[in-house]
C-alpha positions in Angstrom: 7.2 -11.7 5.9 6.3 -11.9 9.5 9.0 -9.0 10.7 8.7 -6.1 7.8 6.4 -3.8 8.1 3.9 -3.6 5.6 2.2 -0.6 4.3 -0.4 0.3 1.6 -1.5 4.1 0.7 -4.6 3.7 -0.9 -8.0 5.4 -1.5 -11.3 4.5 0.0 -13.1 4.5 -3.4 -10.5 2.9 -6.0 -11.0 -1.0 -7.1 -7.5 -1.1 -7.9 -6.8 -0.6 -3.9 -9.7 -2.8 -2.9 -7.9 -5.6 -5.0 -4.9 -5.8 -3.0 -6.4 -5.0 0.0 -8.4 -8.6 -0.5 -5.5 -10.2 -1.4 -3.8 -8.5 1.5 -6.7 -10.4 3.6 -6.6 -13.5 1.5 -3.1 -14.3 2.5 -3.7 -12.9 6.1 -1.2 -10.3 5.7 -1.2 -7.6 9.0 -0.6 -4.8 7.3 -1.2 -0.4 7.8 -3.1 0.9 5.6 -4.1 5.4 4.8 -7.1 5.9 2.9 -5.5 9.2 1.3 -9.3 10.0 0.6 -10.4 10.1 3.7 -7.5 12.0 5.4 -7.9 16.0 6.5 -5.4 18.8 7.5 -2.1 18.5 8.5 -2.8 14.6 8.3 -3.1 14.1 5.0 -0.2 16.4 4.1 2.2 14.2 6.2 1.0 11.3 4.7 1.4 12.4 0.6 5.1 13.8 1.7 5.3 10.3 3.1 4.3 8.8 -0.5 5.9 11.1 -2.7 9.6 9.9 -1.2 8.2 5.9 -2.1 6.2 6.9 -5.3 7.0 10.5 -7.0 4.1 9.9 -8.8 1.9 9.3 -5.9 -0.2 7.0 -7.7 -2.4 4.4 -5.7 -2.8 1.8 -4.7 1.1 1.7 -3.6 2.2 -0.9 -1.2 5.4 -0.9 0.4 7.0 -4.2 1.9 10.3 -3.6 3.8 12.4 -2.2 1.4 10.6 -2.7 -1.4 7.6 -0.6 -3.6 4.8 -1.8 -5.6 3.0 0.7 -7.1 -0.6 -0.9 -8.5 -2.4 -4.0 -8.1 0.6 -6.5 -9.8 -0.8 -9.5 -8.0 2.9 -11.6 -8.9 5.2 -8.6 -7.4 3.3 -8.6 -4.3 3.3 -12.5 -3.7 6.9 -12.1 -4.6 7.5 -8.7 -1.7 5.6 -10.5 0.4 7.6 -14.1 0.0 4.5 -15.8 -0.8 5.7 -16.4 -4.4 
């Protein structure tokens, strides 16, 4: 876990998205996260072409670990992305 990159897009407002940002800080995870929400301009349009190439759907909260996607709070697939199983 220590050398992947972790990523969450995420908005400011949605519980789902607070939920694994606490667990994100629960397990003391270092991790980058884009309130899509707050984002303006040329900013934000980078960052939803960024998550529709991980999640077509561009649903949120959507975590990326590495190589792999989770797409909504699924407490067990994160544990497992993160090797915290």
């Amino acid at each position: 876990m220590a050398d992947q990159k972790i990523k969450l897009y995420a908005l400011s407002t949605s519980g789902w998205c607070k939920k694994v940002k606490a667990l994100l800080a629960e397990l003391n995870v270092d991790y980058d996260c884009t309130d899509m929400d707050l984002l303006e301009g040329q900013e934000r349009e980078e960052a939803r072409a960024a998550l529709a190439k991980l999640n077509p759907r561009r649903s949120f909260p959507t975590l990326v670990a590495g190589d792999e996607v989770v797409v909504g709070f699924d407490k067990e697939k994160i544990l497992r992305c993160l090797g915290v199983e």
